[in-house]
C-alpha positions in Angstrom: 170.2 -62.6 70.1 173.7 -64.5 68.7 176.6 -64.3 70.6 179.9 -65.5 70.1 182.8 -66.1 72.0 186.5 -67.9 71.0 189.6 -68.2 71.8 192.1 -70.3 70.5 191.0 -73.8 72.2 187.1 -72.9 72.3 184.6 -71.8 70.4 181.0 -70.7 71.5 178.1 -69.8 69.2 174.8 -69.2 70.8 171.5 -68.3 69.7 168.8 -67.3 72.3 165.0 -65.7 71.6 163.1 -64.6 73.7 159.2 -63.2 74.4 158.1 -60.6 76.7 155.2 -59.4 77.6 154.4 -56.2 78.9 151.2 -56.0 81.2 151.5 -52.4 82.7 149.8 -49.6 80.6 152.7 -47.5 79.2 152.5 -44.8 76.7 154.2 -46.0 73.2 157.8 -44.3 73.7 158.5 -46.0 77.1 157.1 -49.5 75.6 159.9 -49.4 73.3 162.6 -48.0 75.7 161.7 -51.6 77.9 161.3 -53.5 74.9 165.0 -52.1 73.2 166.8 -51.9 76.5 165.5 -54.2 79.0 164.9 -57.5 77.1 168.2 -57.8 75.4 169.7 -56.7 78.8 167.9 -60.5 80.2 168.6 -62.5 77.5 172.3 -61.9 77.6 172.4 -62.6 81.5 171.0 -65.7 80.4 173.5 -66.3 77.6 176.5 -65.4 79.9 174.5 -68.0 83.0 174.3 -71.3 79.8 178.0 -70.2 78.6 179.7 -70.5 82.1 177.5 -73.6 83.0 177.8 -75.8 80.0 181.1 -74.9 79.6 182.0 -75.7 83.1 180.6 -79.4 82.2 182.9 -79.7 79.4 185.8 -80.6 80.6 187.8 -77.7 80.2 188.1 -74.4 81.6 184.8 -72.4 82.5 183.9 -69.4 79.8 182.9 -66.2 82.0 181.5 -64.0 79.1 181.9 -59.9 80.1 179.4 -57.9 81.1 178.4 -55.7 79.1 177.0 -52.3 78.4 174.2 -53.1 76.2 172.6 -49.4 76.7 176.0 -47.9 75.1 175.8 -50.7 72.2 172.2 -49.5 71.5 173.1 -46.3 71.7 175.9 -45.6 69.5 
């Protein structure tokens, strides 16, 4: 996952992978529900947790990235 974030003092461009592993038997269609929904979903709480503390080290003022929606991204 990239995100990026700017304004007109600050830039922020972040890359972030991640690998899950599912361990509960699930039938195909619900693997890839978890996979599409659910891991993107953690890895941006992640993103917005590094943005707001690294940025609160810096110096200048913290960056609180928006929660988001990522269902209705997905989703069209």
């Amino acid at each position: 996952m990239r995100v990026h974030a700017s304004d007109r003092d600050t830039a922020v461009d972040l890359t972030i992978t991640g690998r899950f592993e599912l361990t509960a038997d699930a039938d195909e269609l619900a693997t890839h529900r978890l996979v599409e929904y659910n891991a993107p979903a953690i890895l941006y709480g992640l993103v917005r947790g590094i943005v707001g503390a690294v940025s609160s080290l810096s110096g200048r003022e913290r960056i609180d990235l928006p929660s988001v929606n990522l269902a209705r991204l997905i989703d069209g």
